[in-house]
Legacy VTK file of the C-alpha trace (Angstrom):
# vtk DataFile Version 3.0
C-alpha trace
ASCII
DATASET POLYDATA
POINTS 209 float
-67.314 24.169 -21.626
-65.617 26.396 -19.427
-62.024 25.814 -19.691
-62.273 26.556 -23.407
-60.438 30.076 -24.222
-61.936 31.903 -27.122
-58.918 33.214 -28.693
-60.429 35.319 -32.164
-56.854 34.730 -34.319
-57.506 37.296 -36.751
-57.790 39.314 -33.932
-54.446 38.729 -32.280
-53.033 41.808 -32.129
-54.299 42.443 -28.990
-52.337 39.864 -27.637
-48.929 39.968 -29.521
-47.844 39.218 -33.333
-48.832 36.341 -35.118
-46.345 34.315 -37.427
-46.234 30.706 -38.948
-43.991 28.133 -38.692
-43.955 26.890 -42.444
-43.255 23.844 -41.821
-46.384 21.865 -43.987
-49.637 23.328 -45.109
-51.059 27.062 -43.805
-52.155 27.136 -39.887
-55.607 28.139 -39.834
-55.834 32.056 -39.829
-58.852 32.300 -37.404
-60.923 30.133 -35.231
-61.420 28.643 -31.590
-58.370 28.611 -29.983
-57.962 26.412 -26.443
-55.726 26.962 -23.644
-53.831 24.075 -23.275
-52.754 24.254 -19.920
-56.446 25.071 -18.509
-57.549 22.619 -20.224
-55.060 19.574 -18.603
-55.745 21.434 -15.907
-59.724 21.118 -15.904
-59.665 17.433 -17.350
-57.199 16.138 -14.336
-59.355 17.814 -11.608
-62.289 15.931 -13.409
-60.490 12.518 -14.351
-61.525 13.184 -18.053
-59.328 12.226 -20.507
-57.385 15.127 -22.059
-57.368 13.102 -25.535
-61.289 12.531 -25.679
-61.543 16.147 -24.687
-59.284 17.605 -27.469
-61.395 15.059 -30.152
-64.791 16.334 -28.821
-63.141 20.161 -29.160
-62.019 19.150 -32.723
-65.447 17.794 -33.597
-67.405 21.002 -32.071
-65.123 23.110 -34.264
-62.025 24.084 -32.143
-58.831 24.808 -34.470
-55.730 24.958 -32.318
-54.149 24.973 -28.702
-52.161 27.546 -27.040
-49.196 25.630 -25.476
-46.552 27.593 -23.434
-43.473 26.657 -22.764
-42.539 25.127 -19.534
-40.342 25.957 -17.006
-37.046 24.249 -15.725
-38.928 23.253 -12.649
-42.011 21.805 -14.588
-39.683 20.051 -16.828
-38.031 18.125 -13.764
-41.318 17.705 -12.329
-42.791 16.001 -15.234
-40.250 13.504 -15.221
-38.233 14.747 -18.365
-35.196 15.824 -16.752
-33.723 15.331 -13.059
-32.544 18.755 -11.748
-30.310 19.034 -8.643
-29.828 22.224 -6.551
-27.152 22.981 -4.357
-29.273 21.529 -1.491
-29.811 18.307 -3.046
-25.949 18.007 -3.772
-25.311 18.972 -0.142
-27.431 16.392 1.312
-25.954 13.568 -1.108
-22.442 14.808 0.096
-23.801 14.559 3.983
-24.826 11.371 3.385
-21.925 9.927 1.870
-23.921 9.073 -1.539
-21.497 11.351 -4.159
-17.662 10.951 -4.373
-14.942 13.736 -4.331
-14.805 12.955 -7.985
-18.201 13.244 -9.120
-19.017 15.199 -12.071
-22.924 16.186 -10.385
-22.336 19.940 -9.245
-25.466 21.965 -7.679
-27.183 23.677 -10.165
-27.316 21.266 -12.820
-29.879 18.951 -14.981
-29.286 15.940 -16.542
-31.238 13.876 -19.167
-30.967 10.735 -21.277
-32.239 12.832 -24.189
-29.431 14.401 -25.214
-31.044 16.439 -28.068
-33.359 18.180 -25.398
-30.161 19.036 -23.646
-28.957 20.592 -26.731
-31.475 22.235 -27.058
-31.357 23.972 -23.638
-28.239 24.794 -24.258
-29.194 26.922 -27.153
-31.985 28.428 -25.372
-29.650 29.748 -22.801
-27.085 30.904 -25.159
-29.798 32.843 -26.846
-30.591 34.395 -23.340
-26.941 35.253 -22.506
-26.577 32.224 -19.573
-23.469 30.105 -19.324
-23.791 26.306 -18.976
-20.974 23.707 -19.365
-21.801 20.689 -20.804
-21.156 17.466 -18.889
-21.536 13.700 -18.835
-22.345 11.104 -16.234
-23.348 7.550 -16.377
-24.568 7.910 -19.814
-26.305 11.171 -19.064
-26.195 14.253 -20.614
-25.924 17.695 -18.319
-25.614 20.807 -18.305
-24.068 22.979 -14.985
-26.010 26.196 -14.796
-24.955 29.269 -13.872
-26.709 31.066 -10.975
-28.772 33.869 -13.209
-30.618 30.138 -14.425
-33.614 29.923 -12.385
-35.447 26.617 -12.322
-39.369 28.315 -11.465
-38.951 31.096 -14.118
-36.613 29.391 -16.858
-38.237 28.194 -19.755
-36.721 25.257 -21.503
-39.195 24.436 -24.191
-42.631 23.273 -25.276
-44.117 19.408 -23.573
-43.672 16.816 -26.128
-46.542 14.762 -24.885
-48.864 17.540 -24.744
-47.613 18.588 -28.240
-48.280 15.046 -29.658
-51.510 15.225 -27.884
-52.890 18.164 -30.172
-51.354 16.879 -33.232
-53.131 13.512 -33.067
-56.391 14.809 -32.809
-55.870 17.131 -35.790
-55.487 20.458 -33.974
-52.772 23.519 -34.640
-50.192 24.127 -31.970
-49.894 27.613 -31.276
-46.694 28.730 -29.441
-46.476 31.233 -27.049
-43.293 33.356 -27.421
-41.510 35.622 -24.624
-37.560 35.856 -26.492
-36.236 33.783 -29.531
-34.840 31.241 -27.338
-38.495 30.382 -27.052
-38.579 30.472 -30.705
-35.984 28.269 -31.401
-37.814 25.685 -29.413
-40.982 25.837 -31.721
-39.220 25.474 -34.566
-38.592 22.120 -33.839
-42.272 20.938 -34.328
-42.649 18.240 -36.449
-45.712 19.881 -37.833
-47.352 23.533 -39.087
-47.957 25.829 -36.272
-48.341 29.261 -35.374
-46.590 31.853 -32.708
-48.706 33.976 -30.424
-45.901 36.721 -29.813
-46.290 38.752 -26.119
-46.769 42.127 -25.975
-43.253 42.126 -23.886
-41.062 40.348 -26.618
-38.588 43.388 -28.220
-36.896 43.054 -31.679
-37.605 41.026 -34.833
-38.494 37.892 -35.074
-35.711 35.874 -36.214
-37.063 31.810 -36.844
-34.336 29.369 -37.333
-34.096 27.349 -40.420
-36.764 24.771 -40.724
LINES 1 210
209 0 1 2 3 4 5 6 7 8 9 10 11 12 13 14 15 16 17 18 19 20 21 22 23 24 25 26 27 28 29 30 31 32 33 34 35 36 37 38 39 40 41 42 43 44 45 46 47 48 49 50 51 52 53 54 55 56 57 58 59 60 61 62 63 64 65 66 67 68 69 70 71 72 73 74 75 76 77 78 79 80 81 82 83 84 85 86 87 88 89 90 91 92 93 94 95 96 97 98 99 100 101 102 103 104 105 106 107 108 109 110 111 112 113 114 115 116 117 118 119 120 121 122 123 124 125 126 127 128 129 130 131 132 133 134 135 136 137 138 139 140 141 142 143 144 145 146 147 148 149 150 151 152 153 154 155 156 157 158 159 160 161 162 163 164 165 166 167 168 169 170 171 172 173 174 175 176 177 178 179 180 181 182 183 184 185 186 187 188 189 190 191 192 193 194 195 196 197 198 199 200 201 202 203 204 205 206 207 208
């Protein structure tokens, strides 16, 4: 197939640093790697099932999936969080839809889920952004500060897509820019293994598991 990405592991220094999350038994330390996102990609151009695809992979001898982590934008895209912009507030305030006293601000994201939230608010700390935590309607949110942009921010790894590869037997492998990428693949519920870039500067420091 052509979507799959022969990744040699043992071989991985010419793509970054490998580490392991131990978090259960030893990742596999070499073997057929996939790219996660060209494969989603391939299977929803073709309507096949990204499931069936990741059993046949595991059957043919396939070991683990590069996932890496979204953006902001993706995030709120994908339905996981709503993200409003300064435009978005302004056209709410135009229209008479948001009160003098509402806590939604431009810049800002909101979820349900208020561990993810907490968890993007660790990422940014890690990067050196300031966010203010807020509440609204039984949301959770966080007001960004400008230097937080939505198309380049990362904000963490796709549950479903993780749950995907874990059902069907297969190793997640992280990709890591900075350790606020780190501290988001630390919270797999299962072993898996970092794929460091080239560009990531200073030691690896993996919280607590």
């Amino acid at each position: 197939m052509t979507t799959l990405l022969r990744l040699v592991l043992a071989a991985a220094a010419a793509f970054g640093l490998w580490a392991f999350i131990d978090a259960g038994p030893r990742a596999p330390v070499g073997g057929l790697v996939l790219d996660g996102a060209e494969v989603e990609a391939a299977c929803a151009v073709s309507k096949f099932p990204a499931p069936e695809f990741f059993e046949r992979a595991k059957a043919a001898g396939a070991q683990g999936v590069l996932l890496r982590p979204r953006t902001l934008a993706a995030a709120a895209k994908g339905g996981d969080l709503m993200v409003f912009t300064r435009a978005d507030v302004d056209k709410m305030r135009r229209l008479g839809l948001l009160s003098a006293h509402s806590p939604l601000r431009a810049d800002s994201l909101w979820s349900r889920d208020k561990e993810a939230v907490a968890l993007i608010e660790r990422m940014l700390k890690r990067r050196g952004l300031a966010a203010t935590v807020t509440e609204m309607a039984g949301l959770r949110g966080l007001l960004l500060s400008e230097d937080a942009q939505p198309e380049t921010l990362t904000v963490g790894y796709d549950r479903q897509a993780l749950e995907r590869i874990l059902s069907k037997g297969l190793t997640p492998v992280f990709f890591i820019q900075d350790d606020a990428d780190i501290e988001a693949a630390a919270l797999a519920p299962a072993a898996g293994a970092l794929l460091v870039s080239p560009a990531f500067h200073g030691p690896i420091a993996v919280p607590a598991l």
